[in-house]
LUMZA-628024 format. One record per atom (N, C-alpha, C): residue number from 1; chain; atom name; y, x, z. Coordinates in steps of 0.1 Angstrom, whole numbers, always signed. Layout:
<kolgus>
KOLGU    i  ch  at     py     px     pz
KOLGU  NUM   A  CA      Y      X      Z
...
</kolgus>
This chain:
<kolgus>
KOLGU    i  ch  at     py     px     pz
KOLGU    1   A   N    -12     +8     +0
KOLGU    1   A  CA     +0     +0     +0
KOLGU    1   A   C    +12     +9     +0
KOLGU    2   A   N    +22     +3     -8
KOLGU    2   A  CA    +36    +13    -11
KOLGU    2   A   C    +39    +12     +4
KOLGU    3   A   N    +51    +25     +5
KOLGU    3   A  CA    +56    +24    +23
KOLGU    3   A   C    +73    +32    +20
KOLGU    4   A   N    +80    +22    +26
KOLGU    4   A  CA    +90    +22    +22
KOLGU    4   A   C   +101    +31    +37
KOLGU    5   A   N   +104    +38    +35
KOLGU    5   A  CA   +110    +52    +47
KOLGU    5   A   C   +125    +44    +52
KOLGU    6   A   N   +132    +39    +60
KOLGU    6   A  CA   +141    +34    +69
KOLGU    6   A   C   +147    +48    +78
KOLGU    7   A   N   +158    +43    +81
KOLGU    7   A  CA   +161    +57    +94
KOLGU    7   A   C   +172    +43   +102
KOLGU    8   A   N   +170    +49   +111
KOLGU    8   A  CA   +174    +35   +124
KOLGU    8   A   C   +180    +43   +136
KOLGU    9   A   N   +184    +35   +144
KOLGU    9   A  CA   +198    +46   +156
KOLGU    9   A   C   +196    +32   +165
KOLGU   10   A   N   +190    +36   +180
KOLGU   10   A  CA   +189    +28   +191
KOLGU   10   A   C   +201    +22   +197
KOLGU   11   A   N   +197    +11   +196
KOLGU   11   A  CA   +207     +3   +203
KOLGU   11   A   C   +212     +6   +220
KOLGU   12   A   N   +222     +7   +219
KOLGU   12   A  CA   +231    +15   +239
KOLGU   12   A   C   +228     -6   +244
KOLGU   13   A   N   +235    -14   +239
KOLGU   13   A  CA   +240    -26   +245
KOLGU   13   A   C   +232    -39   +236
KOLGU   14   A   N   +233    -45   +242
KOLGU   14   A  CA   +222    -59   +237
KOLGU   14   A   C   +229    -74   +234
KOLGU   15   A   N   +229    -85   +227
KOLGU   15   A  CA   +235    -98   +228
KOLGU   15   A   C   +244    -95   +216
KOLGU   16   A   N   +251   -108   +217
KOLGU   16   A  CA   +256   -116   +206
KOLGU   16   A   C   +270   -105   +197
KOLGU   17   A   N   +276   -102   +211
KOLGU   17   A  CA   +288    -94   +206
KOLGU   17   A   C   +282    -78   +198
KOLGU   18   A   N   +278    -75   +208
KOLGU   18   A  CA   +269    -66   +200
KOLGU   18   A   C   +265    -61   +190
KOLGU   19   A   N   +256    -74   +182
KOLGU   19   A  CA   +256    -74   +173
KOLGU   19   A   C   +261    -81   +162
KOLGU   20   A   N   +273    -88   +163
KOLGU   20   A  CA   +280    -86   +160
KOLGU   20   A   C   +288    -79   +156
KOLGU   21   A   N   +294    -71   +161
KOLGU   21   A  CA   +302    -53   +160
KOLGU   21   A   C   +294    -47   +149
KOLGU   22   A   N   +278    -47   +155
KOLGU   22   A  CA   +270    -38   +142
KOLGU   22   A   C   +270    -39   +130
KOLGU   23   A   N   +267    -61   +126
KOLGU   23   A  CA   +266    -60   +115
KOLGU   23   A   C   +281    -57   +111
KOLGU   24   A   N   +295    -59   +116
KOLGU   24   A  CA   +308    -61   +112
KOLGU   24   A   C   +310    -41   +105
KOLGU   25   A   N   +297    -31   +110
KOLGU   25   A  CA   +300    -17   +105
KOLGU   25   A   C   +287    -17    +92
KOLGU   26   A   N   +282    -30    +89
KOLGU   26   A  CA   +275    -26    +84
KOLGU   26   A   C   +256    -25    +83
KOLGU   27   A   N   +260    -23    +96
KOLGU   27   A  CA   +245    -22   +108
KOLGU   27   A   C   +238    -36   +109
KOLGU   28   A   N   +222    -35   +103
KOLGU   28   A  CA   +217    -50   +109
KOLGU   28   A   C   +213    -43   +119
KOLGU   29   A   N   +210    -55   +135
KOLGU   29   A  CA   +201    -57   +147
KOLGU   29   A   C   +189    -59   +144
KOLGU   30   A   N   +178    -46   +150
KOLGU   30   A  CA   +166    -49   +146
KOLGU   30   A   C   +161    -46   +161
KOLGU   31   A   N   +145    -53   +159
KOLGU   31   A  CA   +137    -49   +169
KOLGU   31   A   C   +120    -45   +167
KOLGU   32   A   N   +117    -37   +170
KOLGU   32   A  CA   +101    -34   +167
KOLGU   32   A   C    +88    -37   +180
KOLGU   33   A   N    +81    -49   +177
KOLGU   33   A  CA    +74    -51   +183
KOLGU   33   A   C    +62    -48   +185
KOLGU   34   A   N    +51    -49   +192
KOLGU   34   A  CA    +39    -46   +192
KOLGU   34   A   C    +32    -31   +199
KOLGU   35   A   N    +43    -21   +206
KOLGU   35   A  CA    +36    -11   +215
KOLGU   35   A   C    +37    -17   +228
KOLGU   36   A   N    +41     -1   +236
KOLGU   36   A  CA    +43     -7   +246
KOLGU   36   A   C    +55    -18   +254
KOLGU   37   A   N    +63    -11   +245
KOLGU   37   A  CA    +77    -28   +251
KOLGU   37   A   C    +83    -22   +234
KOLGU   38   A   N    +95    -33   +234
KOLGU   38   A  CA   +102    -39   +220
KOLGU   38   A   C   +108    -26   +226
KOLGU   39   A   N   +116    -22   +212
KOLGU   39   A  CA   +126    -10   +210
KOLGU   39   A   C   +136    -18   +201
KOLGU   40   A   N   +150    -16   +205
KOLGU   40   A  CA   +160    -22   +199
KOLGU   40   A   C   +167    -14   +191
KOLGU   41   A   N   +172    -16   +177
KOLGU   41   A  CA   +177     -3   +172
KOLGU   41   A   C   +185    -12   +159
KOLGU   42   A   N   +196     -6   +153
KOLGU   42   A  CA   +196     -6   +141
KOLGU   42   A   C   +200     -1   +126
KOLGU   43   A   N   +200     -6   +116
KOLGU   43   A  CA   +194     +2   +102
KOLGU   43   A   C   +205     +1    +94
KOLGU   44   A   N   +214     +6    +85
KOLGU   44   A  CA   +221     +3    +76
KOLGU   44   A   C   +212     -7    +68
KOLGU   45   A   N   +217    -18    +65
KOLGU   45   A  CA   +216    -31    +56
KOLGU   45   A   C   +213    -25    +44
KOLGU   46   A   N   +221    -13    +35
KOLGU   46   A  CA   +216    -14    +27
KOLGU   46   A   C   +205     -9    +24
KOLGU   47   A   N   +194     -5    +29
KOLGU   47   A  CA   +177     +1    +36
KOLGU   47   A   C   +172    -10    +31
KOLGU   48   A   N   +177    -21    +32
KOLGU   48   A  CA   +165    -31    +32
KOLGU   48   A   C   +163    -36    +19
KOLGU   49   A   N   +171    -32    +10
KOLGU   49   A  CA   +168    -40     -8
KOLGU   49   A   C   +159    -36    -10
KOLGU   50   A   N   +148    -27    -12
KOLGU   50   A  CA   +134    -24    -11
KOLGU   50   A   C   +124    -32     -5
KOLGU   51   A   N   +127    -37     +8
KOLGU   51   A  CA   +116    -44    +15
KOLGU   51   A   C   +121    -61    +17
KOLGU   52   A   N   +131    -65    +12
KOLGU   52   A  CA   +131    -81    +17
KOLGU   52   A   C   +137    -88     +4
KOLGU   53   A   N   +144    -80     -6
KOLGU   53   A  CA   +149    -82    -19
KOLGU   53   A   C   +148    -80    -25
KOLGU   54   A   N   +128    -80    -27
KOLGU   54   A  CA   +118    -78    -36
KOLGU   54   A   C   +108    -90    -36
KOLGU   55   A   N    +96    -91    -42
KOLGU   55   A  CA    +85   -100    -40
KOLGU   55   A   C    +70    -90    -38
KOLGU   56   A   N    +75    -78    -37
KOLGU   56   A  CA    +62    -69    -34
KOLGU   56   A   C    +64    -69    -21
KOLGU   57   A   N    +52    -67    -10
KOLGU   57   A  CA    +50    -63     +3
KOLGU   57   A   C    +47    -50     +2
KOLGU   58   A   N    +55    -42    +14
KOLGU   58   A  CA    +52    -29    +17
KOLGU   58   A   C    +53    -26    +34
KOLGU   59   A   N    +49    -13    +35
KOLGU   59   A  CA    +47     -5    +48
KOLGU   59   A   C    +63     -4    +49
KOLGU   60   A   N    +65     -2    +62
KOLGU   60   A  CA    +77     +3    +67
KOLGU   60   A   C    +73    +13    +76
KOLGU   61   A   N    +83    +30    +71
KOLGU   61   A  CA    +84    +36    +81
KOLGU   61   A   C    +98    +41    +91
KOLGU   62   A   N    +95    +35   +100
KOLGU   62   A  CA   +111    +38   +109
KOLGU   62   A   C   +109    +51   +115
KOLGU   63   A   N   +125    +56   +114
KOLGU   63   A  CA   +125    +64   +123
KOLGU   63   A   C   +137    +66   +130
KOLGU   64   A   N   +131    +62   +142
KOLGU   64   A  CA   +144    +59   +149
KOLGU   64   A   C   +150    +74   +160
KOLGU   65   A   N   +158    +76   +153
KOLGU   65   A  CA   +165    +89   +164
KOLGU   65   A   C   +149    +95   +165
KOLGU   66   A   N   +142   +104   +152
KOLGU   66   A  CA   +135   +109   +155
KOLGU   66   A   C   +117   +109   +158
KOLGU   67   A   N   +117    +98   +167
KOLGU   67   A  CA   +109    +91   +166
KOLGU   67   A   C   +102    +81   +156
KOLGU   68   A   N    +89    +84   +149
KOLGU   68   A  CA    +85    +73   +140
KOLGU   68   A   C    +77    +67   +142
KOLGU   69   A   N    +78    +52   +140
KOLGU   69   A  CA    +70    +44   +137
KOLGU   69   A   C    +65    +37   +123
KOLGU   70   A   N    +52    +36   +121
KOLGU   70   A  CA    +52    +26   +107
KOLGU   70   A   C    +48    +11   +113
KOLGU   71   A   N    +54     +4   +103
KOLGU   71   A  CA    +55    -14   +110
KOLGU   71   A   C    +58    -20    +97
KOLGU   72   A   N    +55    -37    +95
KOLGU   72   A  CA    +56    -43    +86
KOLGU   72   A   C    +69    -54    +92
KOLGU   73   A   N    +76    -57    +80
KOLGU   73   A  CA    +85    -67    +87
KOLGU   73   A   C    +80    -82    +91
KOLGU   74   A   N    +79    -86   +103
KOLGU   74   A  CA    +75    -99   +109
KOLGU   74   A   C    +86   -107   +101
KOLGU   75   A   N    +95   -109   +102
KOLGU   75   A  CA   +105   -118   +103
KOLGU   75   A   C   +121   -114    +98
KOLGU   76   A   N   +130   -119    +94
KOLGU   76   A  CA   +138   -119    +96
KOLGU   76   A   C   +154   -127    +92
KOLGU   77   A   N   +163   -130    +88
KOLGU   77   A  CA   +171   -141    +92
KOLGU   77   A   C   +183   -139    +83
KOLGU   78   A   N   +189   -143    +70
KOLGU   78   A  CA   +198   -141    +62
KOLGU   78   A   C   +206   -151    +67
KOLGU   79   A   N   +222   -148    +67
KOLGU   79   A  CA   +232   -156    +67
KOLGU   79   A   C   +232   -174    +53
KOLGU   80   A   N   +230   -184    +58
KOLGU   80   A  CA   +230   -193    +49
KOLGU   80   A   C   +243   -189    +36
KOLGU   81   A   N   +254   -189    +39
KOLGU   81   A  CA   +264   -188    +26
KOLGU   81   A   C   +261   -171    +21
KOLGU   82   A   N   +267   -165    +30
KOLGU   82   A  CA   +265   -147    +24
KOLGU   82   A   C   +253   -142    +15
KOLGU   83   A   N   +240   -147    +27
KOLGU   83   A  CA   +228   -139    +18
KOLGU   83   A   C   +227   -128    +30
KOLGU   84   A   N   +236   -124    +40
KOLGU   84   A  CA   +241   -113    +46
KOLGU   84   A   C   +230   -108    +56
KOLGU   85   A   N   +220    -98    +55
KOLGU   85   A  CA   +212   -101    +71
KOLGU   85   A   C   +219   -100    +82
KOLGU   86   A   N   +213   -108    +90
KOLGU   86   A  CA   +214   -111   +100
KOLGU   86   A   C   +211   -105   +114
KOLGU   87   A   N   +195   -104   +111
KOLGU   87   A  CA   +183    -97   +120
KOLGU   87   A   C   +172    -96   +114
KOLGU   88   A   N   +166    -81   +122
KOLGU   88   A  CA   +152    -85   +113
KOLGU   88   A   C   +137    -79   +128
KOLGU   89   A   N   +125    -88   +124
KOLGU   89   A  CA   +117    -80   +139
KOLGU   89   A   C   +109    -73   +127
KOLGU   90   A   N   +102    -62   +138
KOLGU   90   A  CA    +92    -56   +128
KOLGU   90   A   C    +83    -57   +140
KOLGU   91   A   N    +68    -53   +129
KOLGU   91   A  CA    +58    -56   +137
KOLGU   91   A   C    +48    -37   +141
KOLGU   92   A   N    +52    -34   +150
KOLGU   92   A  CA    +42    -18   +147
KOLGU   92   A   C    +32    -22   +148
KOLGU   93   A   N    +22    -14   +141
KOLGU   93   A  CA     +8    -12   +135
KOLGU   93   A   C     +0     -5   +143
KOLGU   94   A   N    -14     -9   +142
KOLGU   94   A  CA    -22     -4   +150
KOLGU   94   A   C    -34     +0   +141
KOLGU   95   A   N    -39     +9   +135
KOLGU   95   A  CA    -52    +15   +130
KOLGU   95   A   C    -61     +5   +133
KOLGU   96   A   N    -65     +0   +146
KOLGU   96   A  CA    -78     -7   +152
KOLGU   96   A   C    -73    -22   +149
KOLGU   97   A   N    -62    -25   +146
KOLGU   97   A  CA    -59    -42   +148
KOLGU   97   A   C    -55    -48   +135
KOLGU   98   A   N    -64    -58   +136
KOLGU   98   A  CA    -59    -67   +124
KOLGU   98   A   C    -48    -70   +122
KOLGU   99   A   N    -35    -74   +109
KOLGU   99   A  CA    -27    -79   +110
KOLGU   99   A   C    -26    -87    +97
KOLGU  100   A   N    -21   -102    +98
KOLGU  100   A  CA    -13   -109    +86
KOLGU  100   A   C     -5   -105    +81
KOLGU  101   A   N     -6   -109    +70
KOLGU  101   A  CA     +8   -106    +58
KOLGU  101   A   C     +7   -115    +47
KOLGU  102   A   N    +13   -126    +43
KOLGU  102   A  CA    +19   -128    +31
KOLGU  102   A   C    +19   -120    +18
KOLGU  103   A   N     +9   -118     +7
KOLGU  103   A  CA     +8   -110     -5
KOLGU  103   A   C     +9   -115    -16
KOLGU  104   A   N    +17   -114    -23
KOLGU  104   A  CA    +20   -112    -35
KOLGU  104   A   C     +3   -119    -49
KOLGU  105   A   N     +3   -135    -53
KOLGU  105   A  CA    -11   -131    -62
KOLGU  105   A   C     -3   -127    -75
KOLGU  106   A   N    -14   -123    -80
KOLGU  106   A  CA    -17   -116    -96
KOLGU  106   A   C    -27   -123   -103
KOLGU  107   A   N    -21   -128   -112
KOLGU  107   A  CA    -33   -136   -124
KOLGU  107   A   C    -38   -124   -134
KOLGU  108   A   N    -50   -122   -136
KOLGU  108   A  CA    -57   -114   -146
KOLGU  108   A   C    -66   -119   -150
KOLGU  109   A   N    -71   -117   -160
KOLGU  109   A  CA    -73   -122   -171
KOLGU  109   A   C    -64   -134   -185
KOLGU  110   A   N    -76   -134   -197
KOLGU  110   A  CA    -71   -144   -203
KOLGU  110   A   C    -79   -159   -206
KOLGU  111   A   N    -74   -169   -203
KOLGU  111   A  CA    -80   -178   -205
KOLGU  111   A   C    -77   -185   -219
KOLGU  112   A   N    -90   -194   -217
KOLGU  112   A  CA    -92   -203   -235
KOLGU  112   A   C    -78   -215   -231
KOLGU  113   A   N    -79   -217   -221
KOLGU  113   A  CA    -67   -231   -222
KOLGU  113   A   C    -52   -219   -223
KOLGU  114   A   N    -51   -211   -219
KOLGU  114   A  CA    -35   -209   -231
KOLGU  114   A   C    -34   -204   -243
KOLGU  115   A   N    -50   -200   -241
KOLGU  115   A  CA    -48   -195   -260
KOLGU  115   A   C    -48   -205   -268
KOLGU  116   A   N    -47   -220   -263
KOLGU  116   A  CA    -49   -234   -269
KOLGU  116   A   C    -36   -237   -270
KOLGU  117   A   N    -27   -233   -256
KOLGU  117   A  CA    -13   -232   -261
KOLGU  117   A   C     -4   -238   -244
KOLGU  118   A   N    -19   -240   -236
KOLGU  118   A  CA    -16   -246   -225
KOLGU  118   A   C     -4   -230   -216
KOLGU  119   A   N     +0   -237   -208
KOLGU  119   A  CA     +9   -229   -197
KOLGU  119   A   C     +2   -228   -182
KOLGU  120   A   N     -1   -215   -175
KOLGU  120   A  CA     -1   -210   -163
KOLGU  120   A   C     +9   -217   -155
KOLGU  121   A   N     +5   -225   -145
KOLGU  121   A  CA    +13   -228   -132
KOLGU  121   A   C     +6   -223   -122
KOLGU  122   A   N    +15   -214   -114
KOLGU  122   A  CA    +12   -210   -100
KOLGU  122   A   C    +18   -218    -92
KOLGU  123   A   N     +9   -219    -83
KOLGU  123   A  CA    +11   -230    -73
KOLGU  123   A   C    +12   -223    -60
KOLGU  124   A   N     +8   -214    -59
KOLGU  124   A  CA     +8   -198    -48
KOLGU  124   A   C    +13   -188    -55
KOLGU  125   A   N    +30   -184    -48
KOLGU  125   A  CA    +35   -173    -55
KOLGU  125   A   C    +28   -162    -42
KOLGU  126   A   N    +24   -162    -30
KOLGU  126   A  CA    +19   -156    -23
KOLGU  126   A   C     +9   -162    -15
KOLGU  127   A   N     -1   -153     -5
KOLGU  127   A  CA    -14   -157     -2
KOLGU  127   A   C    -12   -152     +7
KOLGU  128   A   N    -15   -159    +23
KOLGU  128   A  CA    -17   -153    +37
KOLGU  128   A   C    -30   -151    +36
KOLGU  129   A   N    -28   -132    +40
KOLGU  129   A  CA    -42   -124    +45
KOLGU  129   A   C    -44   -119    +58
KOLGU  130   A   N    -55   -118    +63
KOLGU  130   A  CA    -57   -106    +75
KOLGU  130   A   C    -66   -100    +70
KOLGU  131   A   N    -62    -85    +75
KOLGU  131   A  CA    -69    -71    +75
KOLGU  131   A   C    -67    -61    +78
KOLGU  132   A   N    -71    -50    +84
KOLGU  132   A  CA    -67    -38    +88
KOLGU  132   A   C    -57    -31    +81
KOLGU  133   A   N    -47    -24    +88
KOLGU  133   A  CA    -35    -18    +77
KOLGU  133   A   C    -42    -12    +66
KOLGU  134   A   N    -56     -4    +70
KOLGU  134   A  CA    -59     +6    +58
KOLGU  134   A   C    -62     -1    +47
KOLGU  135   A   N    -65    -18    +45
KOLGU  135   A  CA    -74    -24    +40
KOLGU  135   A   C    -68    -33    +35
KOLGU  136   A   N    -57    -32    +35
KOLGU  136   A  CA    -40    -44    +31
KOLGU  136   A   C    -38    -43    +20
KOLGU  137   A   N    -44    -54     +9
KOLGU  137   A  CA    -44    -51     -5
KOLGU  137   A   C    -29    -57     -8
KOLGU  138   A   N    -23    -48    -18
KOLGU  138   A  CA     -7    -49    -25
KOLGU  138   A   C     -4    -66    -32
KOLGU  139   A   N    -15    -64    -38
KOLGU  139   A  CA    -15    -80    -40
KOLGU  139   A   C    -29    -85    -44
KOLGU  140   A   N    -34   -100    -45
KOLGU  140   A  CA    -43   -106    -46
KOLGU  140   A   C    -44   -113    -58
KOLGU  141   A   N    -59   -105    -63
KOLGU  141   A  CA    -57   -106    -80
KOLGU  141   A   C    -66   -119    -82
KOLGU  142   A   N    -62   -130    -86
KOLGU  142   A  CA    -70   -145    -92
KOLGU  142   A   C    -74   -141   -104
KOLGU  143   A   N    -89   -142   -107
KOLGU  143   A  CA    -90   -142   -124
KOLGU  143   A   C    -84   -157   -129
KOLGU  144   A   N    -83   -158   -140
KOLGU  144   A  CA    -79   -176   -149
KOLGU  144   A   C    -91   -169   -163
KOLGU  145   A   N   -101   -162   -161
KOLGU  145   A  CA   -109   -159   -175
KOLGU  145   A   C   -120   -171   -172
KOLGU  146   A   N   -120   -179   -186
KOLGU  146   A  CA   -127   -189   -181
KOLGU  146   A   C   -117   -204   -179
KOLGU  147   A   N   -109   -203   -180
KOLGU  147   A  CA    -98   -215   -170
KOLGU  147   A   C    -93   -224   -189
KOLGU  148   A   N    -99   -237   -187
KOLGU  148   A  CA    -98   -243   -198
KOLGU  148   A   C    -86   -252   -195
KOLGU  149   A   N    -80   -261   -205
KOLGU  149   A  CA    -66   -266   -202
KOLGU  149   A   C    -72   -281   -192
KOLGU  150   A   N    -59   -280   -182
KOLGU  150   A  CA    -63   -289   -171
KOLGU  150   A   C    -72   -287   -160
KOLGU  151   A   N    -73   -275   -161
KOLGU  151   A  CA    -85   -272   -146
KOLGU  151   A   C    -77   -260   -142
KOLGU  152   A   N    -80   -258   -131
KOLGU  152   A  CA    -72   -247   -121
KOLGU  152   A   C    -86   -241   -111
KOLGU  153   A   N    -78   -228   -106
KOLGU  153   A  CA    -89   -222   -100
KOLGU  153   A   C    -79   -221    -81
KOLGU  154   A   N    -92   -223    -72
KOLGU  154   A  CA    -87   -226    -58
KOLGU  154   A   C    -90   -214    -53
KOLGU  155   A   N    -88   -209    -41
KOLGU  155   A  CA    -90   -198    -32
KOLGU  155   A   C    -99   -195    -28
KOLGU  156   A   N   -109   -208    -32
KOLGU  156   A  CA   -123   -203    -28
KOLGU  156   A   C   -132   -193    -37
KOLGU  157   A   N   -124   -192    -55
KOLGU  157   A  CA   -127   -183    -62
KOLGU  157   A   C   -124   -169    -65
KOLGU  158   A   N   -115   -165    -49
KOLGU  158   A  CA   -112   -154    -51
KOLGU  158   A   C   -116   -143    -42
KOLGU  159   A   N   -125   -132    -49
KOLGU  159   A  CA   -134   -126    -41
KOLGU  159   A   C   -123   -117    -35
KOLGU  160   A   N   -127   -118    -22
KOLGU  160   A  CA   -120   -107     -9
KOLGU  160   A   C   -124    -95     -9
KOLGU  161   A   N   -119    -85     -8
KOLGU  161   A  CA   -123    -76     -4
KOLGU  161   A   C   -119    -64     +5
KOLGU  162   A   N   -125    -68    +16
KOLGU  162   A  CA   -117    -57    +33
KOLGU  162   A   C   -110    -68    +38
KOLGU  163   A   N   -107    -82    +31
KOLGU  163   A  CA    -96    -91    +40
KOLGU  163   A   C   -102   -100    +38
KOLGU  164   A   N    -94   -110    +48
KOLGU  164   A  CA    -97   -125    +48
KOLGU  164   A   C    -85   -134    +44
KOLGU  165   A   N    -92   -141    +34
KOLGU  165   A  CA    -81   -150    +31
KOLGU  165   A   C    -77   -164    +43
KOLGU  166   A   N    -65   -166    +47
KOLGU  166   A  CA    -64   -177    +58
KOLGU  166   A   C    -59   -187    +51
KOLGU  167   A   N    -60   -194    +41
KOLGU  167   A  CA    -61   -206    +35
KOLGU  167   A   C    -74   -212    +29
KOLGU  168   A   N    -76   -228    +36
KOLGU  168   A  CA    -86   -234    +32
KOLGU  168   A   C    -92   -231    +15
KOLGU  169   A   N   -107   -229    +16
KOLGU  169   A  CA   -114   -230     +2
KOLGU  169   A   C   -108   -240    -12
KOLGU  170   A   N    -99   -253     -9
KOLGU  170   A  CA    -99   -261    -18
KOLGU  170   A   C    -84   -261    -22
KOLGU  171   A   N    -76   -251    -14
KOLGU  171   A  CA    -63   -251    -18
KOLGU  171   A   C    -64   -244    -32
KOLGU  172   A   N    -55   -253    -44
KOLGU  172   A  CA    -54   -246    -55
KOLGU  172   A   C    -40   -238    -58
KOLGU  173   A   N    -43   -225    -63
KOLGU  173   A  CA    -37   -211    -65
KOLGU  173   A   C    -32   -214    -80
KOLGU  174   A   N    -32   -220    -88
KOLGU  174   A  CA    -28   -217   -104
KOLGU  174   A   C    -40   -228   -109
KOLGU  175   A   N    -31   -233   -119
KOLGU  175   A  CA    -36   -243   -130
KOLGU  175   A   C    -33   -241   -146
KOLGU  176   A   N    -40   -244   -153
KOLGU  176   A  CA    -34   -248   -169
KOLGU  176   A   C    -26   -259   -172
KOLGU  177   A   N    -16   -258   -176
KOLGU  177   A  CA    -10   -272   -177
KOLGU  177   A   C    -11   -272   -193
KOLGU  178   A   N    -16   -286   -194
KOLGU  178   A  CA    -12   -289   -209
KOLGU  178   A   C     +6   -297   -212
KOLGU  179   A   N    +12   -287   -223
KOLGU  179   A  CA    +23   -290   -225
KOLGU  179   A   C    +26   -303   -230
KOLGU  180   A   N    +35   -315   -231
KOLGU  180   A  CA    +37   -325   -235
KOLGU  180   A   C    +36   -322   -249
KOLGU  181   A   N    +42   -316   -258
KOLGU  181   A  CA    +39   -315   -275
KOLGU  181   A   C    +22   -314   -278
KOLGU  182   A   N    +13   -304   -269
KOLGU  182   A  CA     -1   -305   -271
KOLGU  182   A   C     -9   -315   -268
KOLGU  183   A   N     +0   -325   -255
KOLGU  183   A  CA     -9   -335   -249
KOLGU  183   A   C     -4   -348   -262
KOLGU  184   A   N     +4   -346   -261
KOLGU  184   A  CA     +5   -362   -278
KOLGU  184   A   C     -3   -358   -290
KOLGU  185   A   N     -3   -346   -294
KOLGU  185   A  CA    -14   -338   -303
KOLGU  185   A   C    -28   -341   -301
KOLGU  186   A   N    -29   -343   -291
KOLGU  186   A  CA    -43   -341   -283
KOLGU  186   A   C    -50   -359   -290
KOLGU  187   A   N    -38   -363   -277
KOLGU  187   A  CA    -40   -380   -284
KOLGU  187   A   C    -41   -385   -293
KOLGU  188   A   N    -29   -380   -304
KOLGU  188   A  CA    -31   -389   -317
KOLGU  188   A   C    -42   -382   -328
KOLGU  189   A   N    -47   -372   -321
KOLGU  189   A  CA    -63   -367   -330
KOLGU  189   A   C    -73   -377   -323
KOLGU  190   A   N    -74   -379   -309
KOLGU  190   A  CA    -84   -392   -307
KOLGU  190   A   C    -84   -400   -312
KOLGU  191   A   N    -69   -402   -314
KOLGU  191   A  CA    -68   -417   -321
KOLGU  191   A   C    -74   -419   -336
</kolgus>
């Protein structure tokens, strides 16, 4: 999995005003969860167009005043009008512990329903997984080889591997849609 390098400066004071002041230099409010206690710290804003103003998931490595951590971002909170972050948590990593993440699917292959003329709809632009960090696939590839116009393929067709998928077997991931010019085509040849 790509792993994207941050440099981060510990927060002295905590609360609203706070951060406040931070982001007003620039600075989002962050926090890293998951050792032994949260660490407060924060990151020049512009660090983060890599990791939250993309559609790829990646590793995050912080290093805060020297000290590094790697962590994935849990969470985090854009201004409604600006776009502006806000805050963000990160989650540190553990070798031995599972963690969720939200990934990115990938359709591969080709199917007979678009070579007929039909259109791919995803219905899953991302797929909640768990798996060990080492085992955290970048994204989750659905085949559609095979996928004729009007059928779709569900989650239960997509072989895992090192992870688990945490959505039900019957939820559908991508369909063929037949276009309205091919579906009157369709008809007036029955007819």
């Amino acid at each position: 999995m790509k792993t994207v390098e941050i440099i981060g400066y510990k927060r002295e004071t905590l609360g609203k005003k706070s951060a406040k002041d931070l982001r007003a230099e620039g600075l989002a409010p962050c926090v890293i969860y998951g050792g032994e206690e949260p660490i407060h710290f924060a990151v020049p804003m512009y660090l983060f167009k890599d990791i939250i103003y993309t559609p790829e998931v990646c590793f995050v490595n912080i290093n805060i005043e020297g000290v590094e951590k790697t962590a994935i971002i849990q969470d985090y909170q854009l201004h409604p009008i600006s776009e502006v972050l806000l805050h963000a948590d990160f989650l540190e990593l553990n070798e031995n512990k599972p963690i969720k993440m939200e990934v990115p699917v990938k359709f591969v292959g080709s199917s007979p329903g678009m070579q007929m003329g039909g259109k791919l709809v995803a219905k899953l632009r991302k797929i909640k997984v768990k798996a060990l960090p080492a085992n955290m696939p970048e994204n989750v590839e659905v085949s559609i080889e095979g996928l004729e116009l009007g059928k779709s393929v569900r989650v239960g067709a997509i072989e895992a591997k090192d992870y688990e998928i945490l959505y039900n077997d019957s939820v559908t991931v991508g369909s063929i849609a037949i276009p309205r010019a091919l579906r009157s085509a369709m008809d007036a040849a029955a007819e």
